[in-house]
KEDREN-514367 format. One record per atom (N, C-alpha, C, O): residue in one letter; y, x, z. Coordinates in steps of 0.2 Angstrom, whole numbers, padded with zeros to 4 digits, always signed. Layout:
<recs>
AYXZ...
</recs>
This chain:
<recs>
X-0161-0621+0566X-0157-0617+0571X-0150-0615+0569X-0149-0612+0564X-0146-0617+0573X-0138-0615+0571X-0138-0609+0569X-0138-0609+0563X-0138-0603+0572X-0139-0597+0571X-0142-0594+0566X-0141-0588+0564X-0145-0598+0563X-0151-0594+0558X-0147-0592+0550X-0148-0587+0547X-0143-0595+0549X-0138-0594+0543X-0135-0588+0544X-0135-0584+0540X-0131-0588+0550X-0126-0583+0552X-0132-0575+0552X-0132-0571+0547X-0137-0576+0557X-0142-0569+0557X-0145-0569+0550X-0147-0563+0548X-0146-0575+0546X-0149-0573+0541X-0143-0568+0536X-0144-0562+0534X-0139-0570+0535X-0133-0568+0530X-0133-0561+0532X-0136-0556+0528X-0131-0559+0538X-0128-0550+0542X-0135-0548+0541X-0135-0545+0536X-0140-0548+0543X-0146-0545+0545X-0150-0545+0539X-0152-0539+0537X-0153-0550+0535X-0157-0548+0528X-0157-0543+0524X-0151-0541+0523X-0160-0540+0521X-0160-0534+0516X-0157-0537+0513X-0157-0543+0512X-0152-0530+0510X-0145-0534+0502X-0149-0532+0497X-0153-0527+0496X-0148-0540+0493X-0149-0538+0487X-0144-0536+0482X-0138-0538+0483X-0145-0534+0477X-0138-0534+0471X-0137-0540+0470X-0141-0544+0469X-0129-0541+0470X-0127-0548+0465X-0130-0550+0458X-0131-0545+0454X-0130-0555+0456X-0133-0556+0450X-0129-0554+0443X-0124-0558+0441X-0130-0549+0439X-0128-0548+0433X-0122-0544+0433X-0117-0543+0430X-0125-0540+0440X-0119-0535+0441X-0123-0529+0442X-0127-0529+0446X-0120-0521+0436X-0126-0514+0437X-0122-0512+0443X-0117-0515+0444X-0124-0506+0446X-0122-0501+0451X-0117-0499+0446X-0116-0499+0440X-0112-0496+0453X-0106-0492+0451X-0108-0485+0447X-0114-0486+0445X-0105-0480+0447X-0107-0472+0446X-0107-0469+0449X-0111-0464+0450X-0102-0472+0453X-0104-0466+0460X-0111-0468+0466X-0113-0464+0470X-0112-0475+0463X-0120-0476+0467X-0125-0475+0464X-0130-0476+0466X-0124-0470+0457X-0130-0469+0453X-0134-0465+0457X-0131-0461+0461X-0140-0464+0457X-0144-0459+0461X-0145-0460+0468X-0149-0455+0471X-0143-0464+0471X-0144-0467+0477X-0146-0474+0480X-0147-0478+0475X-0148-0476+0485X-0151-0481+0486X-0145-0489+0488X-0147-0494+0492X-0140-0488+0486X-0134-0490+0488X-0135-0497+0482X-0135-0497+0476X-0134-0502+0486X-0133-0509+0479X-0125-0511+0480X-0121-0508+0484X-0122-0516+0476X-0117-0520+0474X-0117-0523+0482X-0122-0527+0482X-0114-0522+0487X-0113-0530+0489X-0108-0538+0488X-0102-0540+0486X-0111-0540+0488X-0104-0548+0487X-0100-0548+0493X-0101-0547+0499X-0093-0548+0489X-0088-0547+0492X-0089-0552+0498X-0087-0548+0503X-0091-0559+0499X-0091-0562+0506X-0095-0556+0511X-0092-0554+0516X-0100-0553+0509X-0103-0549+0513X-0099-0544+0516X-0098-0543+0522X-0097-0541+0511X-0091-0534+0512X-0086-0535+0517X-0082-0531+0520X-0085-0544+0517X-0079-0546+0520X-0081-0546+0526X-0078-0543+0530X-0087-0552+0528X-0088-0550+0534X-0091-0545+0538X-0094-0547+0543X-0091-0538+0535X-0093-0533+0539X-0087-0528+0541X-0088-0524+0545X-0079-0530+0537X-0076-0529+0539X-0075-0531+0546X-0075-0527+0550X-0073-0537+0546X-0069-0540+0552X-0077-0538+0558X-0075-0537+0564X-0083-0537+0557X-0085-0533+0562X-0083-0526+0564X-0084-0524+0569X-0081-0524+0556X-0079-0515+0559X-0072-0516+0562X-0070-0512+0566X-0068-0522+0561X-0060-0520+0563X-0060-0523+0569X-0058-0520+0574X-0064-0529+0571X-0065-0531+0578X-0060-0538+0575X-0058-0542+0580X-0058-0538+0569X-0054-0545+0566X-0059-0552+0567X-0055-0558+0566X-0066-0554+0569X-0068-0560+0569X-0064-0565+0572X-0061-0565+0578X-0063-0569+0567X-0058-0576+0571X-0060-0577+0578X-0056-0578+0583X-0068-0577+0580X-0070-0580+0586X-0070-0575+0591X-0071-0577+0597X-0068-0569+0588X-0067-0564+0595X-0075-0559+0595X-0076-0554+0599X-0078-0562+0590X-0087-0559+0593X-0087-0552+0594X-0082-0550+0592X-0090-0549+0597X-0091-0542+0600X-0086-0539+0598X-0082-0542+0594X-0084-0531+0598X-0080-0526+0601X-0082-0522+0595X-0087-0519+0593X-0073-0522+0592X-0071-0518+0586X-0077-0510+0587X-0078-0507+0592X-0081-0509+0580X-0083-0502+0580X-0080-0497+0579X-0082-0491+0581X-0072-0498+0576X-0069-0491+0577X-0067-0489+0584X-0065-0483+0586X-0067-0494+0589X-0066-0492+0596X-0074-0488+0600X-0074-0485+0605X-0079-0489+0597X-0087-0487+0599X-0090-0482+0596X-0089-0480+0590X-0094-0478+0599X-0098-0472+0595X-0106-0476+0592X-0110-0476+0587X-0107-0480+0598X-0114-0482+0595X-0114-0491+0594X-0109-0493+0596X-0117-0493+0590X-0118-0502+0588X-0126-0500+0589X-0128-0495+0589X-0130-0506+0590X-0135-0510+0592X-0134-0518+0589X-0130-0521+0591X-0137-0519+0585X-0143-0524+0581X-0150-0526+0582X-0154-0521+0583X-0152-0532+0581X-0158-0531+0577X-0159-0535+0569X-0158-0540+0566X-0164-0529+0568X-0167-0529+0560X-0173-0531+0557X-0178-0529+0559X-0172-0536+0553X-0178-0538+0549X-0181-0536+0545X-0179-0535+0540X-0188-0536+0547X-0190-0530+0541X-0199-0534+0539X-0203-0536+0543X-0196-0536+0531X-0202-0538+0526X-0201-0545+0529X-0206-0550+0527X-0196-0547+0533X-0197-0556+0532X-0200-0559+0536X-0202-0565+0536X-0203-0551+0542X-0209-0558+0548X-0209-0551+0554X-0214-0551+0558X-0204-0545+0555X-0205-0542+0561X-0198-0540+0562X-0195-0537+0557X-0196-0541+0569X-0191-0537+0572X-0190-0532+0573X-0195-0529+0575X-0185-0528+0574X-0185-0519+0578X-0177-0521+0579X-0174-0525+0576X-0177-0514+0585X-0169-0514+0586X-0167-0509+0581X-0171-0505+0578X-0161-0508+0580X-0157-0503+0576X-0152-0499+0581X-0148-0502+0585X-0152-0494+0582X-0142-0491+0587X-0143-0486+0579X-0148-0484+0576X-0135-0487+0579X-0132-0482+0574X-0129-0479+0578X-0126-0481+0583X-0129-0473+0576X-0123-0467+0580X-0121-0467+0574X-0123-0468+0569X-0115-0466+0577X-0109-0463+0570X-0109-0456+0571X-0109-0453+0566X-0108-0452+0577X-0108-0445+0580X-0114-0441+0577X-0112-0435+0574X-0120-0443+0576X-0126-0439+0576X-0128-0443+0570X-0134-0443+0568X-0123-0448+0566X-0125-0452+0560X-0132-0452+0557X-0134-0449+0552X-0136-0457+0563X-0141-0459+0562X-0143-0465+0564X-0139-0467+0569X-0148-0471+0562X-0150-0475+0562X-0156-0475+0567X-0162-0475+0565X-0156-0475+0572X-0163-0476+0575X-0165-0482+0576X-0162-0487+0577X-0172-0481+0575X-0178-0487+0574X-0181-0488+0582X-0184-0483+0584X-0181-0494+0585X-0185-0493+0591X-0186-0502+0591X-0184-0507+0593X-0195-0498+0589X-0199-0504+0586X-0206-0506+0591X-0211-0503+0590X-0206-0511+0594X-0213-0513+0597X-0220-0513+0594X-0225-0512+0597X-0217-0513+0588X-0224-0512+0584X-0228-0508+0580X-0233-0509+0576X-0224-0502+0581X-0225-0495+0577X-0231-0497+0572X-0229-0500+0567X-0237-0496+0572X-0239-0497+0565X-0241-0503+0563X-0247-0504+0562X-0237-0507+0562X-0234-0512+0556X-0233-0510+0551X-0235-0513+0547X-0228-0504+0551X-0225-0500+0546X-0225-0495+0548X-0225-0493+0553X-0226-0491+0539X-0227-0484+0539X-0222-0481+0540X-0218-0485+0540X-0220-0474+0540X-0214-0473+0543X-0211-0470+0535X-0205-0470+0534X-0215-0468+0530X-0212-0468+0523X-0208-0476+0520X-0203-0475+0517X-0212-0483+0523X-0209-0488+0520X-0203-0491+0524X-0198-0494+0522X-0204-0488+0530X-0198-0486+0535X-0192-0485+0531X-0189-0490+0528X-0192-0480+0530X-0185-0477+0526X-0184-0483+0523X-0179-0487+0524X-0189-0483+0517X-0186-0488+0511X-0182-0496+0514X-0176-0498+0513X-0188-0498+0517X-0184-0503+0522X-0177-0506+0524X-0174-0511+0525X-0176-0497+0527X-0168-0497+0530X-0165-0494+0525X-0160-0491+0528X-0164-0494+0519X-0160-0492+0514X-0154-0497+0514X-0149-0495+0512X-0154-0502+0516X-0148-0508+0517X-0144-0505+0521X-0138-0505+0520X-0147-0501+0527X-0141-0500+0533X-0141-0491+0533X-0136-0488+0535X-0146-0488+0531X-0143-0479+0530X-0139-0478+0524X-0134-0474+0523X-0141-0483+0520X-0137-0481+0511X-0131-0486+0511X-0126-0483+0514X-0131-0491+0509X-0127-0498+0507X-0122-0498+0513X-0116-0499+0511X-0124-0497+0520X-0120-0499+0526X-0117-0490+0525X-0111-0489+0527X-0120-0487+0524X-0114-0480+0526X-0109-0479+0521X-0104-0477+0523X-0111-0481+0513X-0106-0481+0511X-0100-0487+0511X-0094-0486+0508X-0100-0492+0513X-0098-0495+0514X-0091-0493+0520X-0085-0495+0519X-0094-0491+0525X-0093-0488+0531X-0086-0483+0528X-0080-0484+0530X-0088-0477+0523X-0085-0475+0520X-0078-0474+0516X-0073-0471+0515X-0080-0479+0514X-0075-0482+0506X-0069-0484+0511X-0064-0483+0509X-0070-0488+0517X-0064-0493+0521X-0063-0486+0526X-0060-0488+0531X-0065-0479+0525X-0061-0475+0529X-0060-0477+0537X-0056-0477+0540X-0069-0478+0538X-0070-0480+0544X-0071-0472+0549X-0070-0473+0555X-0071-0468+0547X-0070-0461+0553X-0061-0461+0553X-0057-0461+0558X-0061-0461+0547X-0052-0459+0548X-0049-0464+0552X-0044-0461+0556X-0050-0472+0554X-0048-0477+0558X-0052-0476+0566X-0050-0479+0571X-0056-0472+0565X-0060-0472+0572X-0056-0472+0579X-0052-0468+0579X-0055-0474+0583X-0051-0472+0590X-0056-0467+0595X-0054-0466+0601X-0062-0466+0592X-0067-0460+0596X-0068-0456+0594X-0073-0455+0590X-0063-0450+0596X-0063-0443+0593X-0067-0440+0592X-0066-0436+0588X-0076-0442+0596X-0079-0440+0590X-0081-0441+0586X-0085-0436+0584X-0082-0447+0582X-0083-0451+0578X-0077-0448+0574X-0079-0447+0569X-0070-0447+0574X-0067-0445+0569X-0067-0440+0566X-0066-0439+0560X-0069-0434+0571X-0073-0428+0569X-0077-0425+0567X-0077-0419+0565X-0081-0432+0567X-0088-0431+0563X-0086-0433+0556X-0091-0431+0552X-0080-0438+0553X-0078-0440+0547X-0075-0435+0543X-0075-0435+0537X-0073-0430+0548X-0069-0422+0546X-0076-0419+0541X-0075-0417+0536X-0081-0420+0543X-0086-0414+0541X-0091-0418+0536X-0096-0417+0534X-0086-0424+0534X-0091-0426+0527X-0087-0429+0522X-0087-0435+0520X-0082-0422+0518X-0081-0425+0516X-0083-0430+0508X-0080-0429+0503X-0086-0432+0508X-0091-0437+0505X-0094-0443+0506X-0091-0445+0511X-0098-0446+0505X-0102-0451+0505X-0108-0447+0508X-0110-0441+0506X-0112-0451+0515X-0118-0447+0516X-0122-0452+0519X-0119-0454+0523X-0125-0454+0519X-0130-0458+0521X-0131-0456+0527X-0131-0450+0529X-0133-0463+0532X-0139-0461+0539X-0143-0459+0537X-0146-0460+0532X-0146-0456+0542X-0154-0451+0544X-0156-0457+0547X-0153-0460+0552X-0163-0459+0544X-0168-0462+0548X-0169-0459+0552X-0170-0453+0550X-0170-0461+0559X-0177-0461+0563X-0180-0464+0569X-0177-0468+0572X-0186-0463+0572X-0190-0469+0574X-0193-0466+0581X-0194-0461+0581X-0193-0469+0585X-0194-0467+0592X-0201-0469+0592X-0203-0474+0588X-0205-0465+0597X-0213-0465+0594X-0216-0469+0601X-0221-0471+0602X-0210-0467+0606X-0214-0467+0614X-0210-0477+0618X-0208-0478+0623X-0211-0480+0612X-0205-0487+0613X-0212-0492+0616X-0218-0492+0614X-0211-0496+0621X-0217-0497+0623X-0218-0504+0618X-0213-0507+0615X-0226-0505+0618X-0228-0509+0613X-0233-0514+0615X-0238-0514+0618X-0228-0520+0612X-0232-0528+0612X-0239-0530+0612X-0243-0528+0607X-0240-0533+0616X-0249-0533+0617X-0252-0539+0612X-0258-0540+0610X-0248-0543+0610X-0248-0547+0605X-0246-0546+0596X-0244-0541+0594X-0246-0551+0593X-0242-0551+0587X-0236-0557+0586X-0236-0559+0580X-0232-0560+0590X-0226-0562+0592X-0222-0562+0597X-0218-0566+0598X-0221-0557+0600X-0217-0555+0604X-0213-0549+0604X-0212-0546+0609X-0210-0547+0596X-0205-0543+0593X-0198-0544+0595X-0193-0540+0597X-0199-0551+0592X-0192-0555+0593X-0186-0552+0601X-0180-0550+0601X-0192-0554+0607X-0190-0554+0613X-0190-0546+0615X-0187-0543+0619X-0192-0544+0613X-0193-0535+0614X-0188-0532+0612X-0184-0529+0616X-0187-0533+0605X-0180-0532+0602X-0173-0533+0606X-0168-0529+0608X-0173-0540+0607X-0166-0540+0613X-0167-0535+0618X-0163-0531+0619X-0172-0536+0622X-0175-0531+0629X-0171-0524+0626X-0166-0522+0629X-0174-0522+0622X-0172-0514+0623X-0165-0513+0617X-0165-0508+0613X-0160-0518+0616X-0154-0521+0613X-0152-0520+0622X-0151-0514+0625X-0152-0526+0625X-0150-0525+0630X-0149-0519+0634X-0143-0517+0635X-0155-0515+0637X-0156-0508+0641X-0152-0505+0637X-0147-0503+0641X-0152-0502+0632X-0150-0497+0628X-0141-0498+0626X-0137-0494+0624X-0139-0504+0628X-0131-0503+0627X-0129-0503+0634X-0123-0501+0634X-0133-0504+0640X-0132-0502+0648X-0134-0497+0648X-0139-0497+0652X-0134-0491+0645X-0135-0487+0644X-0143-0484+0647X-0144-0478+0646X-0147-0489+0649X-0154-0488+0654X-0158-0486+0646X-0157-0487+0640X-0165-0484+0650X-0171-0481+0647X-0174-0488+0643X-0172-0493+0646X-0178-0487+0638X-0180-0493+0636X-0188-0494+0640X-0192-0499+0641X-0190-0486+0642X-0196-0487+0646X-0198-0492+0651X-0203-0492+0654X-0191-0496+0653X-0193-0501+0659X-0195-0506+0656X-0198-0509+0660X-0195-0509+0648X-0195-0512+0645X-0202-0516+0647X-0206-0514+0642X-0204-0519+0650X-0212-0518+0652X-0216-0526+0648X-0216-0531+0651X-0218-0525+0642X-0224-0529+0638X-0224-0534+0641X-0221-0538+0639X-0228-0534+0647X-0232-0536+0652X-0227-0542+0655X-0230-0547+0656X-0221-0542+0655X-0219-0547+0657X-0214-0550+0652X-0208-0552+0653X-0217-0552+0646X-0215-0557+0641X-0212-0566+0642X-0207-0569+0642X-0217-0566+0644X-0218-0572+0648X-0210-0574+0654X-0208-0579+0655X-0209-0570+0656X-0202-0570+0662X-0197-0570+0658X-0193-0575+0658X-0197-0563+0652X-0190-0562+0647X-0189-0570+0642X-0183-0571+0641X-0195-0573+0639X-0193-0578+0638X-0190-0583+0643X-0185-0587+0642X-0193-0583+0647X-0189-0588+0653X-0182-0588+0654X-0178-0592+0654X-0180-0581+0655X-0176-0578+0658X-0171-0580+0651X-0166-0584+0652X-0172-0579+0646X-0166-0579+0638X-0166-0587+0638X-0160-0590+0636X-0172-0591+0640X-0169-0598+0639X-0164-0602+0642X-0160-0605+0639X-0165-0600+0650X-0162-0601+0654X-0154-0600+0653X-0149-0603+0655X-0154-0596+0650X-0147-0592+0650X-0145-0594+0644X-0139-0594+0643X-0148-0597+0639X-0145-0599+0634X-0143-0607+0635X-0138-0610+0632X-0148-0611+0640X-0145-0620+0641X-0140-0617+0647X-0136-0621+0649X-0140-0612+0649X-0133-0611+0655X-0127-0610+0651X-0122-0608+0655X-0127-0611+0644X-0119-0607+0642X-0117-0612+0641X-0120-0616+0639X-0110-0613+0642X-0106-0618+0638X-0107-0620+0632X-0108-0615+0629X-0107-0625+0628X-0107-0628+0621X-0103-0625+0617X-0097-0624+0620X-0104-0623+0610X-0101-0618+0608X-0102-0621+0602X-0107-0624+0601X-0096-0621+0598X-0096-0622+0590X-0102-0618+0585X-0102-0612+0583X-0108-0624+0584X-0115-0621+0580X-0110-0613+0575X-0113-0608+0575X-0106-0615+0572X-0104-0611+0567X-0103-0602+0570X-0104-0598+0567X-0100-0602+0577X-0098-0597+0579X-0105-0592+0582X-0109-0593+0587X-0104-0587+0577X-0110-0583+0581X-0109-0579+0588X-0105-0574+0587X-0111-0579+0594X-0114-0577+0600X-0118-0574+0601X-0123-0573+0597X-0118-0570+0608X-0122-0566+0608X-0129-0569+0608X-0134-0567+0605X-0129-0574+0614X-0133-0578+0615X-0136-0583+0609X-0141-0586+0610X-0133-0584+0605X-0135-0589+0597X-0140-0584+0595X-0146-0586+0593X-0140-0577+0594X-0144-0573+0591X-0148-0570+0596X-0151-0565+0593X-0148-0571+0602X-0155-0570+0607X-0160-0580+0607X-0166-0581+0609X-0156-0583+0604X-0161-0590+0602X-0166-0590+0598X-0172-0592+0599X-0161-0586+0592X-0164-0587+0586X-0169-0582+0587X-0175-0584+0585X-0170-0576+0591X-0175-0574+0591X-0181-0574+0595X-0185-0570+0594X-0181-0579+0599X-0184-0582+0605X-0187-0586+0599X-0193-0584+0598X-0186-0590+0596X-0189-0594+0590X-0194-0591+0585X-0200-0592+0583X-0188-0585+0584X-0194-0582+0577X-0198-0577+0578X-0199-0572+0575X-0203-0579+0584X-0205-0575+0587X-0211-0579+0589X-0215-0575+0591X-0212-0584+0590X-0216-0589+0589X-0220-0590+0584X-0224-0595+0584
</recs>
């Protein structure tokens, strides 16, 4: 799958580079080394710098929407608030995972990804006053706060993460309830993402879309 390089790179749990210890200031926290390719391209999503144009600078946004791979075989979406600097989990499969292995899970995006966030002086750049406001009141490194939405509607199978994921990715950046989200009609939501993905113009395999990464998960979900 074209796509799968790209989502795998950004979305994978990080791991430390090889033969390289934690800084001092990451002692005691759950924060690793990243490679510098990585750090570089999380830049150009925080500046909104991607050569190919891909979605919309964060320092202009309060919230970002993702989805996260969790243990190498389940989907969940992610919204980071930078405002209420929290990572919310809104997962179809609530017990898959426990909500203590939870945390540890997203230690890549509350820990590694805030400080990160940090260090490039991303409150201070922000163009959403409150979001820059909120960078007034830390001054420090601080981690996101986990947490998990309990009332997220849930998959009647065990492949149908993947497409659930976009669904309430989708609803939840239209600002709608995830509760229209309806199980029940899986079956339509794949139709509907395929359709729309042989409907798009041919597009260089290399350039991640939005649409390349509703394929990829239309597949891994299979």
């Amino acid at each position: 799958m074209p796509s799968f390089k790209f989502v795998q790179q950004f979305l994978e749990p990080v791991k430390p580079t090889a033969r390289k210890r934690r800084s001092k200031k990451a002692a005691g926290s759950n924060t690793v080394e990243l490679p510098a390719s990585k750090v570089k391209n999380l830049h150009h999503f925080v500046r909104g710098t991607w050569q190919h144009g891909y979605a919309q600078a964060w320092t202009k946004v309060r919230k970002v929407y993702f989805p996260y791979n969790l243990k190498g075989s389940h989907w969940v979406a992610i919204e980071l608030d930078f405002v209420r600097h929290t990572a919310t989990v809104y997962d179809s499969y609530i017990d898959y995972t426990k909500c203590s292995k939870l945390v540890t899970l997203l230690h890549p995006i509350s820990d590694t990804l805030a400080r990160v966030l940090f260090d490039m002086h991303f409150y201070d750049d922000s163009e959403v006053e409150e979001v820059k406001q909120k960078g007034l009141t830390m001054p420090m490194y601080t981690p996101f706060s986990v947490c998990s939405i309990a009332d997220v509607p849930q998959q009647r199978d065990g492949a149908s993460c993947g497409i659930l994921t976009v669904k309430f990715i989708e609803h939840l950046s239209a600002g709608m309830s995830v509760d229209k989200v309806d199980p029940l009609k899986i079956k339509y939501y794949r139709l509907k993402l395929a359709i729309e993905g042989r409907s798009q113009p041919r597009v260089d395999c290399n350039i991640p879309t939005k649409m390349t990464i509703h394929c990829y998960l239309i597949l891994s979900s299979q």
